[in-house]
N, C-alpha and C positions, 0 to 999 in steps of 0.2 A: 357353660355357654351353649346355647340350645343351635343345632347346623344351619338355622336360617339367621340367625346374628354370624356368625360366623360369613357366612359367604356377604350379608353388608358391608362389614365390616375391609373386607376381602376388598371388593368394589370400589368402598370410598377410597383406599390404600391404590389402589389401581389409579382411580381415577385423577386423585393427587398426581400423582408418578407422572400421568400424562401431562397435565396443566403444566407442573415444572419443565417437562421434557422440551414442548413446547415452547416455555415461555425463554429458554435461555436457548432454544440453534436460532432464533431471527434477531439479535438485539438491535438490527442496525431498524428492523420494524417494531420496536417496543421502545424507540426513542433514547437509547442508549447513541453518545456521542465520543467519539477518542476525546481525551485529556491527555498529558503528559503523565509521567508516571504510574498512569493507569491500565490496567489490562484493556489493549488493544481491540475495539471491534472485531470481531469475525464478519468474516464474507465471503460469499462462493458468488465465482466471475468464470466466464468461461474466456478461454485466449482465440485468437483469429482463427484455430482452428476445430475449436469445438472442446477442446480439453476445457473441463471445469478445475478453478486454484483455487485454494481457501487459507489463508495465514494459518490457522489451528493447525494444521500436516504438519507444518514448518516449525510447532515447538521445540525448543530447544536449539536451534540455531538464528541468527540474525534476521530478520527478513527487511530489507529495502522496499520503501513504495515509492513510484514514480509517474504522477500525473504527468499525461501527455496529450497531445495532439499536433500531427504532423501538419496542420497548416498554422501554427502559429512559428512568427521568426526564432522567438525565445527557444523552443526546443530544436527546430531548426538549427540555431547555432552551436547548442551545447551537444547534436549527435555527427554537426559538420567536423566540428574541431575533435570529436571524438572522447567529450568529456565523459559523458554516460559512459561506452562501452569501456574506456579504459581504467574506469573505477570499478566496473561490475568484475573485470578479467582480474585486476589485479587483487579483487576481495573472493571469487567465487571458488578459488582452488581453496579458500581460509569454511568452506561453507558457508558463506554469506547468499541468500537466496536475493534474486532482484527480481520487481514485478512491478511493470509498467500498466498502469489504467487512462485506459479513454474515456471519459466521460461526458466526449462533446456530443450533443444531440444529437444531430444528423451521420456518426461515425459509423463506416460497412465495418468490416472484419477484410472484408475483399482488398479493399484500398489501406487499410493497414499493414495487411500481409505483404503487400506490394513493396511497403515505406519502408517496413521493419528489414525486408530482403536489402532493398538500396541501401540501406544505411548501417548494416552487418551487426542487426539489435542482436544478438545470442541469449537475450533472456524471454520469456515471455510478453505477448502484450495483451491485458485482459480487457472487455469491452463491459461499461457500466453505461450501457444506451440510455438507462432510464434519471440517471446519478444519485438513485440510493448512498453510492459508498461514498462518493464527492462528499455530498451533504453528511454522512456518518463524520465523514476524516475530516469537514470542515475544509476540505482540499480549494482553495482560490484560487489557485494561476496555473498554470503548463510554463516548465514543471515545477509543483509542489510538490517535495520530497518530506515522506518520513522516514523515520527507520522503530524497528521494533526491537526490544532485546531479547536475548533466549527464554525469560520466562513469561512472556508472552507482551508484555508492556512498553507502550509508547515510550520511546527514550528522545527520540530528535523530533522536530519540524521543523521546516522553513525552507531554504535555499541551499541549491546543489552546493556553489559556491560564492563569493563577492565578485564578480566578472559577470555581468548582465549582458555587458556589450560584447564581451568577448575583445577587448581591444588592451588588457592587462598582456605582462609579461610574464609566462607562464608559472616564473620563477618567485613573482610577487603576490598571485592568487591562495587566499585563502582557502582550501578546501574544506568545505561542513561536515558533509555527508562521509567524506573520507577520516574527517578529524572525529567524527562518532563512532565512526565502526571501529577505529582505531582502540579510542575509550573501553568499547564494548568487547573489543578482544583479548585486549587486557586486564578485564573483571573489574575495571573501573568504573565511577557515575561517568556519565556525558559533561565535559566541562564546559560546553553550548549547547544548551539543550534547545534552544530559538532561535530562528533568524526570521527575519522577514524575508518573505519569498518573494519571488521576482517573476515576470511575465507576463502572459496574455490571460485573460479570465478567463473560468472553467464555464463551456459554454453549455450547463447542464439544460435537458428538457424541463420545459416552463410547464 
């Protein structure tokens, strides 16, 4: 093989390399959509303080997603009565990662930081201003919870819990999101892998 095939050769091998490399860190821009059972979208979000998150770091542990925004009542209720934080404390010493996204149009980082202090959020909260990952994850309401499993795949969607109104007896609430991680800790399937979610629409940019 004469050094000028050789270095073509070289080139298109290169060149490939890139295309792929490419074409698989953006899937949530190549039209790739979460499914259930399926390897999870990746996405880099940056939190109210500038730190960028990406599920892929988080292989091999649980990871929680948690659409939100602070002016809707639905989430409003579920960080009044403490439902969120007291699931993320009692999963996070287990390594269960939790991460909250915004993805209502007009959301600062400023006024998040503000909400997430008042309301003692201890997990992160990521800002998807444009709602790439919304529309990735299919995410509909605040909040729309998923959860992810250690090797990388959508295992839940749906609703925190059955308690929309908040007006159940706390002893009589179904917990979802708890009943998955649960599944998942135990190296068992999810025995609900869906719920219908519950709350205000995800008020992504038009």
């Amino acid at each position: 093989m004469t050094r000028i095939g050789s270095i073509v050769i070289l080139a298109g091998l290169v060149c490939c390399g890139w295309l792929y490399t490419q074409s698989a860190a953006a899937p949530e821009e190549a039209g790739v959509k979460a499914e259930l059972g399926q390897a999870a979208p990746n996405f880099e979000l940056k939190d109210v303080y500038g730190k960028t998150f990406s599920p892929v770091e988080f292989k091999g542990k649980i990871v929680v997603l948690e659409w939100t925004n602070q002016n809707c009542p639905f989430v409003k209720g579920r960080h009044g009565d403490q439902t969120m934080q007291k699931t993320y404390a009692k999963y996070a010493e287990k390594g269960v990662v939790w991460l909250a996204i915004n993805s209502t149009a007009e959301a600062k980082p400023e006024a998040d930081r503000v909400y997430a202090a008042r309301q003692h959020l201890a997990y992160p909260v990521l800002m998807d201003s444009d709602g790439r990952v919304a529309r990735t994850y299919g995410a509909k309401t605040t909040p729309h919870m998923f959860v992810i499993d250690r090797s990388g795949k959508l295992a839940y969607t749906g609703a925190i819990d059955d308690d929309p109104g908040g007006q159940k007896d706390k002893k009589e609430v179904t917990h979802y999101v708890a009943a998955a991680v649960e599944d998942l800790l135990a190296d068992k399937p999810v025995a609900k892998s869906s719920t219908k979610p519950y709350g205000c629409s995800v008020k992504v940019a038009q």
